[in-house]
N, C-alpha and C positions, 0 to 999 in steps of 0.2 A: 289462628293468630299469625300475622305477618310481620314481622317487625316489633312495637310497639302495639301494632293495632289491629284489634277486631274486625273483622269482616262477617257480614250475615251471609246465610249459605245462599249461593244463585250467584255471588261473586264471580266473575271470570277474571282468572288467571293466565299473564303471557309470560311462560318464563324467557329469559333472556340467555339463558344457557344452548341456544338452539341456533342454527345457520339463517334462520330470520331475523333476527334480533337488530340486527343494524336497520328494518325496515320496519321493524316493530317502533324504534325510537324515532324514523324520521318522518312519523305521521302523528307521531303523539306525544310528543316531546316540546316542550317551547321554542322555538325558534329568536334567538337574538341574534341580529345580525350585527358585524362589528363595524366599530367607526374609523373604518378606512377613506384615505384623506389624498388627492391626487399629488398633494405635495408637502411637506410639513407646513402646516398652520393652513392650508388651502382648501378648498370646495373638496365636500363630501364625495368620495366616489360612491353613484349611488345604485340601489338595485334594479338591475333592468325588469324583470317583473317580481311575482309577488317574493315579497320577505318572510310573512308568517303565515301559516297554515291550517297551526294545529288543530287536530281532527275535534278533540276534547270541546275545545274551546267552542270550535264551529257548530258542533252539533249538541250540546251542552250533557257533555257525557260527564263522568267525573273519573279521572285517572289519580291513584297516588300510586306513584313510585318507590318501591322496594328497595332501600338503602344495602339490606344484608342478601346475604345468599339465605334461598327459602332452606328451612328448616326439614329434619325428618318424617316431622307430624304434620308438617304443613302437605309436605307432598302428598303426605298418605289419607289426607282431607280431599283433594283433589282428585277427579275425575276425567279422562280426556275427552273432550265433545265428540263423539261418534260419528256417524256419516249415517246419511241416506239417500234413498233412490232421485234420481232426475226427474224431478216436478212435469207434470200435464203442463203444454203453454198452450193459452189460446195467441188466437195471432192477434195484432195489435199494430197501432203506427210504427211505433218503437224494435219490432220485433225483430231479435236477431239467433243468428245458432247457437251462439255462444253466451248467452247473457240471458238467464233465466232466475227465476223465482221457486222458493219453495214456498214460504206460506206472505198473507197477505196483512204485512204490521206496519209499521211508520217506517216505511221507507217507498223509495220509490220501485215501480212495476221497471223490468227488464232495468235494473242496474248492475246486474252482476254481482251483486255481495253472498249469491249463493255458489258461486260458478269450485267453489272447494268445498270435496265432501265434507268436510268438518262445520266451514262455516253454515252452509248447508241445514246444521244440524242445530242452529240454534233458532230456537221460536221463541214466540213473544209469549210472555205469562196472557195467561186466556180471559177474553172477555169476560167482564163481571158487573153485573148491576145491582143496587142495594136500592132500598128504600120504595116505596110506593107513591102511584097518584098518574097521572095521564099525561106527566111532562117528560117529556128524557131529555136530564140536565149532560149535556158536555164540557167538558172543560177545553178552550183550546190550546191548552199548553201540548197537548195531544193535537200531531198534525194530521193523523187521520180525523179526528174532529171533524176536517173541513169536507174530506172524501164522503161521511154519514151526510152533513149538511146536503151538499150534494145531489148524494143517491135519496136520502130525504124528499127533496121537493120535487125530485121526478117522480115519487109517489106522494104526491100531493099535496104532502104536509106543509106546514107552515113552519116560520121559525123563530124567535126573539131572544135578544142578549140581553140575560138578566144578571144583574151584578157579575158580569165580567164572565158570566156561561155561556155557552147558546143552549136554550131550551128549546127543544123539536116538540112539536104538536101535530096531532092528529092520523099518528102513526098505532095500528095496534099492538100489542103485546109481543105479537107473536114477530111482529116486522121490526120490531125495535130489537128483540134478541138476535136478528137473524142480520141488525148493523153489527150490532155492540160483536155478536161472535166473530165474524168476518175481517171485522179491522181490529182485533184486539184492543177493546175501548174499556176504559174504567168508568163505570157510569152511574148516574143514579135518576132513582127516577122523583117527583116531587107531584105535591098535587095543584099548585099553581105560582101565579106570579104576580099576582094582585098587589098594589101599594108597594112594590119592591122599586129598583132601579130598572125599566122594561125600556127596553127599544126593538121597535122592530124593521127584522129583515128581510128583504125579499129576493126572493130569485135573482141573482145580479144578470144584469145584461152588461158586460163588461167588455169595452171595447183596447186593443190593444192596438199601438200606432207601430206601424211595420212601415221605417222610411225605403224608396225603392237603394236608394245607395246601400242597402244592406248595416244588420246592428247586430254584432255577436249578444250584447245583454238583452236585447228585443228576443232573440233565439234562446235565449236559457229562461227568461222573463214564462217565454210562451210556455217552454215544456215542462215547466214546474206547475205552472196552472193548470194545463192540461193534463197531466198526472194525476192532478186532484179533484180530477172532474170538472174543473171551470167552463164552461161555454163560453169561447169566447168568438170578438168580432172584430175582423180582422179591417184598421182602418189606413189609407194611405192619404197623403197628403190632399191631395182630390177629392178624400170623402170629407173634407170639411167644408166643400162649398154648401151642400145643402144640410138642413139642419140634425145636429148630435142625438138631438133628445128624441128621433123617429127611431134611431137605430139604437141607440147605450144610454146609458145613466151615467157609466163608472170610463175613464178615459187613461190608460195607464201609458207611461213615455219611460221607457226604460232608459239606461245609462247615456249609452253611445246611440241613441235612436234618435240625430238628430231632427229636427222639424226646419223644414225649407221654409224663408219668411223674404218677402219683395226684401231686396234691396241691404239682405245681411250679408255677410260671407256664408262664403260656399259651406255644404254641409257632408257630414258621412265621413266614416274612415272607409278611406282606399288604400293604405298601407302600411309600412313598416313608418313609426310616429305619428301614427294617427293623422295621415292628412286628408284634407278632402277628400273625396270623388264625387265624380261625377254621373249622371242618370241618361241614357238617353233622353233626347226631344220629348217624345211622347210619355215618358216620364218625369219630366224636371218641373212640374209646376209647384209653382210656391205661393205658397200664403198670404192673401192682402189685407191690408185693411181692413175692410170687409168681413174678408174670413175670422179676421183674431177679435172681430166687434164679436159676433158670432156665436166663439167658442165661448166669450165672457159672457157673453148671455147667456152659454149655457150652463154655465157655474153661477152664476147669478141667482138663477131662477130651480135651482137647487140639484144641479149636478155635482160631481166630486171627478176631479182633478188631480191623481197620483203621478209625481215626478221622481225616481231614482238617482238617486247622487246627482251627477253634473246635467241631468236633464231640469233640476230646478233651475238653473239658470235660466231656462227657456221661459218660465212662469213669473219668474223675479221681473224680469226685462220688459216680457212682452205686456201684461199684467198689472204691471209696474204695483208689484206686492211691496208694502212697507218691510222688506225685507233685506239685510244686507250679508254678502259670504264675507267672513272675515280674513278669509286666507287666500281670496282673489289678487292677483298679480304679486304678490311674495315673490322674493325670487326663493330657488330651492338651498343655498344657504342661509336663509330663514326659517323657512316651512317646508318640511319634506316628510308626508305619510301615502306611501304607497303601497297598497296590496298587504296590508299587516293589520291585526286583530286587535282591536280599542276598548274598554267597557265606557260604557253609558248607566244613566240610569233612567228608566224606563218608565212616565205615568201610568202606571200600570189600572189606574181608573176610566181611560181613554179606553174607547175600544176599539182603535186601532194599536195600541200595547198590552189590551187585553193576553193574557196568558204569558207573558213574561215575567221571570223572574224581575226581583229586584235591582239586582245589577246585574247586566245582561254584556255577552262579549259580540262586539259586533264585527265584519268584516268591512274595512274603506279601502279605496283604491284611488286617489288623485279627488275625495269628494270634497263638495262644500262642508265648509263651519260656520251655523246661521246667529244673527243675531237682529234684534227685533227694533223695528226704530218703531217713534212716533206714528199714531196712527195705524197701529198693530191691533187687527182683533181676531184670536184665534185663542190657541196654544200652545206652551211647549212642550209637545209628548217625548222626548227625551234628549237629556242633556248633559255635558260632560261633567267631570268633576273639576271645585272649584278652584284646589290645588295639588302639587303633583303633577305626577305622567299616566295618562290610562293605556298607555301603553300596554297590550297583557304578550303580545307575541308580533316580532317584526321588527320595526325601523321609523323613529320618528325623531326628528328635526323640529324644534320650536315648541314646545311642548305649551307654554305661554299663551299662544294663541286658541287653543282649547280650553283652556280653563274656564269653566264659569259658563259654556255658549251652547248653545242648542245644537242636537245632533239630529233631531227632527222637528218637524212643524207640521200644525192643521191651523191654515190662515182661513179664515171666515172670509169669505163675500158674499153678503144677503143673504141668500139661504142656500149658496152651496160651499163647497169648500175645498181648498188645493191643501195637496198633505204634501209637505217637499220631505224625503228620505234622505237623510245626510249618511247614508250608507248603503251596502249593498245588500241585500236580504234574502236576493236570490243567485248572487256571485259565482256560478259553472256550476250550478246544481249543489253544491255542499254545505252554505252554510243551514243547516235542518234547524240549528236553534231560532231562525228570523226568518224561517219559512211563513210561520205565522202573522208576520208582522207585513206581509205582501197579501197575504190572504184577508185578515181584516181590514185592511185598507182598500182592498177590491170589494167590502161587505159595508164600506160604511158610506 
């Protein structure tokens, strides 16, 4: 017992009696940031980059906080995490001297979270699978999920999402224990999916748009995919003169990755506020008419179109989606949410929200807040709450204009469909709780 409350054993314990402790609370701790004012009654002085952080939040851990000083009995319940030897590395894109792995759980290869004997020394509770029958159900609340998925179909298998699972097929016995042990997967297994809620997926061919101006979220976009085994295809503005549907299905536009179109402004950050840049000649071509008939064609005829935060713009406009941002041209003494953590709540029946909690905490950064006009046919896979602040950690200005509006969409056209992200899912590698939510959306 800690305080008031029970803990089951496997609990880890950070005391704060230690020369770490001020680093302990400034990665897990709620971040508010205070309403500092350039002059009395005058514009917000506001954060030049992110306001909230917190690790908790981002990766949907659960932290409570320890009011008293830990007890006699408490201490002597505890155990300190051990150390062990420097892990085998094979080499890898990513591979560096310093940044190694001990075992292989929901996290990403070469992040460093082992580089200290202690933490080193924690492993994931061990793959386990129950129940029988020739399906192995995953849940993807689990982001290795998507790693089996994966290693899955390069052996052969097939795959379908059934009530909100993916069910792997045609994998044997002996290959399904040797995912399930590997990635530390909770799993079970069933003996089919007849009559149930069955969609199915296939090997994505998933193309990611890499403007040549350069896009830091294009670059964190890639190496979360890549981590997870995605194959992906790598498109530049040039590969859309000829047709999508030879090369991809899935067309992913991260944040800042803007798309060159005839006759818009300049595109790409080239510096400090985000201002254009510019591409050499033999790089700078941009998008006609032609091209953008094209691309609709090929969402039309049942491709799927993922936009990340302020890349929905690009889908709204070009598209011209029954779609409107409601916090476009605000100034920021009206509306001001930068780089701070929101809750939403999640259609968790959509399977691109598949595996999300109920109310789920998201990371935004300067993104859209959708709301649907006339002539809307889609969904809205998650939405803010109606009233209130979802503020959970950070810095928000106008709280009003969230209430009640869509934090994402899956807009139908004919039989393909644009899914716009009114957040960031893969924001510098951290947030792990809406990793998921970049993944199914590359699967749907």
């Amino acid at each position: 017992m800690i305080g008031a409350e029970t803990f089951p054993a496997g609990t880890w314990v950070i005391p704060t009696d230690q020369e770490f402790a001020a680093m302990a609370r400034e990665v897990l701790d709620i971040q508010r940031y205070p309403d500092l004012r350039q002059y009395p009654g005058g514009p917000p002085e506001r954060p030049y980059d992110a306001a909230g952080w917190s690790l908790p939040l981002q990766m949907g851990v659960r932290v409570v906080a320890a009011t008293t000083p830990l007890s006699e009995q408490a201490r002597g319940a505890m155990k300190l995490i051990g150390s062990m030897p420097a892990p085998v590395v094979k080499p890898g894109p990513y591979d560096s001297s310093i940044s190694k792995d001990a075992a292989a759980f929901d996290s990403l290869p070469g992040a460093g979270f082992d580089t200290d004997p202690a933490a080193a020394a924690i492993v994931p509770p061990a793959g386990r699978i129950t129940g029988s029958g020739p399906l192995l159900m995953l849940d993807p609340a689990q982001n290795n999920t998507f790693r089996a998925l994966n290693r899955a179909w390069a052996q052969g298998a097939t795959v379908q999402l059934v009530n909100g699972q993916y069910a792997i097929a045609g994998l044997p016995d002996a290959a399904q224990n040797d995912l399930v042990s590997a990635l530390a997967l909770q799993a079970t297994r069933a003996p089919g999916a007849a009559g149930q809620n069955v969609r199915a997926v296939r090997k994505p061919r998933i193309g990611l748009y890499q403007p040549w101006t350069g896009s830091m979220d294009e670059g964190w976009s890639r190496w979360v995919l890549e981590q997870y085994g995605f194959p992906l295809v790598t498109l530049h503005p040039e590969d859309f003169k000829s047709p999508l549907s030879e090369k991809v299905d899935v067309v992913i536009v991260a944040d800042d990755a803007r798309v060159p179109v005839e006759g818009a402004q300049a595109n790409g950050r080239g510096g400090r506020g985000g201002r254009g840049a510019t591409a050499r000649p033999e790089y700078a071509y941009q998008l006609t008419p032609a091209d953008l008939q094209a691309f609709e064609l090929f969402i039309r005829s049942g491709g799927t179109l993922v936009c990340l935060s302020s890349a929905s713009t690009f889908a709204i406009q070009q598209f011209k989606l029954p779609v409107r941002n409601v916090v476009a041209g605000l100034r920021p003494e009206e509306f001001f949410l930068r780089g701070s953590i929101v809750e939403v709540t999640p259609d968790r029946a959509h399977p691109v929200m598949a595996g999300m909690p109920e109310k789920a905490a998201v990371f935004v950064d300067g993104s859209p807040v959708f709301e649907t006009l006339d002539g809307f046919k889609g969904s809205v896979i998650a939405k803010y709450q109606d009233t209130g602040s979802p503020l959970l950690s950070g810095y928000l200005i106008g709280e009003k204009y969230l209430q009640g509006k869509a934090a994402a969409l899956d807009v139908q056209l004919d039989a393909g469909h644009v899914i716009l992200i009114g957040f960031r899912p893969e924001w510098r590698g951290q947030p792990f709780g809406t990793f998921k939510v970049l993944f199914n959306a590359a699967l749907f």
